[in-house]
N, C-alpha and C positions, 0 to 999 in steps of 0.2 A: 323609248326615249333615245336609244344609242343611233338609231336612223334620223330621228328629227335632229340631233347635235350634229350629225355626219352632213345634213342635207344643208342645215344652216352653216354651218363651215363652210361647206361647199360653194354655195350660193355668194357666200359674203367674199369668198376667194376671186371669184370669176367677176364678179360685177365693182365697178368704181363707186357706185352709191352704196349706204350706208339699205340695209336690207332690213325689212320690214320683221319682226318678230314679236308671237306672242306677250303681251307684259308680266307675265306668270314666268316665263322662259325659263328664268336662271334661278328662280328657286324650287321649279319643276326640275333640274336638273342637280341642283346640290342637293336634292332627296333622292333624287336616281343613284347617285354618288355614295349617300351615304346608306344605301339599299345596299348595294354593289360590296360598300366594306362590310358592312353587318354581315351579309351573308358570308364573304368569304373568311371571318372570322371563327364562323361556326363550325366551317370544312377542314377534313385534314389536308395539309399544306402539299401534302404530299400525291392530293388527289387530283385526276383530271379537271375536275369540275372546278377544286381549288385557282388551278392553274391557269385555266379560260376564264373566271372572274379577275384573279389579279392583272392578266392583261389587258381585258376587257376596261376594267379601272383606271389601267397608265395609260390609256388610248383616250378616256373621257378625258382623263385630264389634259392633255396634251392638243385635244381639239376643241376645249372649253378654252382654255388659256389663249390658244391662236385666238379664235373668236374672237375674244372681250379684248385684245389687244388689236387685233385688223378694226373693229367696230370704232373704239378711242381715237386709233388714229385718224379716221375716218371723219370722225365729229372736229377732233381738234384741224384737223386739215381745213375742214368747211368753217370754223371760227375764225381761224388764222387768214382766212381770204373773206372774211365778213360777210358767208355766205348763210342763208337762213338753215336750222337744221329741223329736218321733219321728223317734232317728237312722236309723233302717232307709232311711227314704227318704234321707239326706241323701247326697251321692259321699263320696270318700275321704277331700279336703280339706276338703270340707264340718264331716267328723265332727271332725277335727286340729282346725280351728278352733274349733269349739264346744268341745271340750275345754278350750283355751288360755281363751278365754273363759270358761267357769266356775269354771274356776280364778284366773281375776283377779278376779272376783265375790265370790269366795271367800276372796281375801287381803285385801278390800277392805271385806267384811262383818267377816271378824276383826279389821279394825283400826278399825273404827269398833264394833265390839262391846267391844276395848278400852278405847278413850277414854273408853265411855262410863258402864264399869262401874269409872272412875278408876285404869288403870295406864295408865304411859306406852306410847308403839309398840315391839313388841318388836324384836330384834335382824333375827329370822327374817323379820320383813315390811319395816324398812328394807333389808336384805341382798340380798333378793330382787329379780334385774336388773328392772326399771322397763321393758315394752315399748310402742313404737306400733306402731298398726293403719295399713297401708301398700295403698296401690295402685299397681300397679308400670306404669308406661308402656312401659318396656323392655324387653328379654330380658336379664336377669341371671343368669350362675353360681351356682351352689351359694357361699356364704359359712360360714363358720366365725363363729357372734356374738361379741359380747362374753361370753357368758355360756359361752363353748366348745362350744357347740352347733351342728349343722348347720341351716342355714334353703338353702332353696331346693332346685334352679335355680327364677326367677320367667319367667313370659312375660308379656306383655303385657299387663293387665286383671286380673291377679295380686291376689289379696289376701292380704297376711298380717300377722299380728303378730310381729314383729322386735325388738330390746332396743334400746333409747332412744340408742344412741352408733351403731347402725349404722345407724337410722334416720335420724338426723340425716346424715350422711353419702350416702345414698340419694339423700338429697330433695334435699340440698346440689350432688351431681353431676346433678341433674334425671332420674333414673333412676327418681322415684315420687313421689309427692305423699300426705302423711302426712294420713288421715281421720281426723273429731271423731267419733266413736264416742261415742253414748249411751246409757245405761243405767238 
């Protein structure tokens, strides 16, 4: 798995488009992840083997994180220029997120299409739960939001868009640190 992470960084480094990838990807690698600590868990700390898994570990991590970060910016670049984005390539939560995302584009275009064409904000777009876009440091459970919907489990390097009361509350127990997301 550590060459397929290495090859898609790679890949996703050199090229301006958004690079095509398994939709299994990122949860094929937060079980790599979590292989990588289990084991090194079990080894004395003090052992070679110990020593090549924990780095082996801070290296997934640091080119999982680049990844899902160049890939974001990637997608929101092509949004931001109203350029179509090719889910085919994106994983599974890749696609959830984009989704969420267009659709707040979307709430956001109707209410500034509103104001502009002199009605007030309607009910349906005040009403509508308010969410941030969250990076999760943690390993968090499945939650129920505020809006009675399921979000999670998160692992660590997590990104998701969350409703504005349970975000605060995340960030508040140091469990994520809430991103300015631009559009």
């Amino acid at each position: 798995m550590y060459d397929e992470l290495y090859e898609a960084w790679r890949k996703e480094k050199e090229n301006a488009e958004i690079q095509s990838l398994p939709k299994d990807f990122f949860s094929r690698l937060a079980q790599y992840g979590k292989k990588l600590r289990e084991e090194g868990r079990m080894l004395d700390e003090k052992s070679t083997r110990a020593r090549l898994l924990l780095q082996e570990s801070k290296n997934v991590k640091k080119l999982s994180g680049e990844l899902i970060w160049i890939r974001y910016e990637k997608v929101l670049r092509k949004m931001k220029a109203g350029e179509p984005v090719a889910k085919e390539g994106l994983t599974e939560g890749e696609e959830k997120l984009y989704r969420d995302t267009v659709s707040s584009i979307e709430s956001y275009q109707s209410l500034l299409k509103g104001v502009l064409s002199g009605r007030s904000p309607s009910v349906g777009v005040e009403g509508r739960a308010k969410k941030r876009v969250l990076r999760f440091l943690q390993e968090v459970p499945a939650i129920i939001g505020a809006d009675m919907k399921p979000y999670g489990p998160f692992k660590p390097e997590d990104v998701a868009s969350v409703p504005v009361d349970n975000a605060r509350i995340l960030v508040r127990q140091g469990l994520a640190v809430e991103l300015d997301v631009k559009i």
